[in-house]
C-alpha positions in Angstrom: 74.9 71.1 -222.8 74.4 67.2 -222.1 76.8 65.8 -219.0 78.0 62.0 -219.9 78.9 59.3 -217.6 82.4 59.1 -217.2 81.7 55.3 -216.3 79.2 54.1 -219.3 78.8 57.4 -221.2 75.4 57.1 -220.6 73.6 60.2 -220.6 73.3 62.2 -217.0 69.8 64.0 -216.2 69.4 66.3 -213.1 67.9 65.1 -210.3 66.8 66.4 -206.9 67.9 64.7 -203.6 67.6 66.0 -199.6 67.3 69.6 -201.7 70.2 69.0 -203.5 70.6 69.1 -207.0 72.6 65.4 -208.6 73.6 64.5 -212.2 72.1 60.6 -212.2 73.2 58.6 -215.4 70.3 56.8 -216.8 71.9 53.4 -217.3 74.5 52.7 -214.4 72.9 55.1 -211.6 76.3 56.8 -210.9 75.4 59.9 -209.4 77.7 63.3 -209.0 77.2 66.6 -207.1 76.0 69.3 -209.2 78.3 72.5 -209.1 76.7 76.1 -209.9 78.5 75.9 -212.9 76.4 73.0 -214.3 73.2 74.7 -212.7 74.3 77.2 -215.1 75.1 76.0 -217.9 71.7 73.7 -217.8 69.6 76.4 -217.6 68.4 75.6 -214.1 68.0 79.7 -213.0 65.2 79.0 -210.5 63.1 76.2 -208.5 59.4 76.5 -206.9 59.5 76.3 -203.2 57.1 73.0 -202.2 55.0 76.0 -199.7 54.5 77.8 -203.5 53.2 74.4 -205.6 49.9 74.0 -206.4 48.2 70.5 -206.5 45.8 69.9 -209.0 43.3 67.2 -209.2 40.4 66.2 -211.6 37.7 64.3 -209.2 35.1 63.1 -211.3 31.4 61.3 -210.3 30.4 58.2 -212.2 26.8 58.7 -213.5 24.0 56.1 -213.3 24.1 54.5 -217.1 20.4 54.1 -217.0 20.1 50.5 -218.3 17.9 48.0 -216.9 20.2 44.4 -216.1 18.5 43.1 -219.2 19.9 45.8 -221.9 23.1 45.8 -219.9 23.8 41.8 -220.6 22.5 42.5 -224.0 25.2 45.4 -224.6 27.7 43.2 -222.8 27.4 39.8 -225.8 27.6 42.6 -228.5 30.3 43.6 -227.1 31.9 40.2 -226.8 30.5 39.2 -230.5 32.3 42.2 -231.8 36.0 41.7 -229.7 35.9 38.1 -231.4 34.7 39.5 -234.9 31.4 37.4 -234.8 29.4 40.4 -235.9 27.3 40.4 -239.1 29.8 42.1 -241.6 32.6 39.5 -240.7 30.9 36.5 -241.3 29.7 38.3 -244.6 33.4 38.8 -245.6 34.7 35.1 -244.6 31.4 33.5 -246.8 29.4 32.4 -243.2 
């Protein structure tokens, strides 16, 4: 079951606010009250208390790359060459 906007007929998605459950239409923001009914007929049977979430995080260490200044400039005007298609097989294909 889809709610519509009775302003725009926009389509209205559920929404939590101060731990109450809204129907907020997309394109106008007109907002209405959520009765059990709707919670019902949406499906909506349950929510996880905040104390019961878990946080998850993916914390990651950048390594040392290993290249000496010199190689890393050298990797960096490849790099360059190749984002402006200056590398060997272009200037083959345009007749350079």
């Amino acid at each position: 079951m889809v709610k519509f906007c009775p302003r725009c007929g926009g389509p209205m998605m559920p929404t939590k606010k101060n731990g109450e459950v809204f129907f907020k239409c997309n394109k106008c923001g007109y907002e209405v009250k959520a009765t059990k009914k709707d919670l019902e007929k949406y499906g909506m049977k349950y929510q996880v208390e905040s104390s019961k979430r878990v946080v998850t995080a993916k914390a990651t260490e950048s390594k040392a790359s290993g290249l000496t200044p010199e190689e890393r400039e050298m990797l960096h005007g490849v790099l360059r060459d190749i984002s402006r298609g200056v590398c060997r097989g272009r200037r083959r294909e345009r007749g350079e």
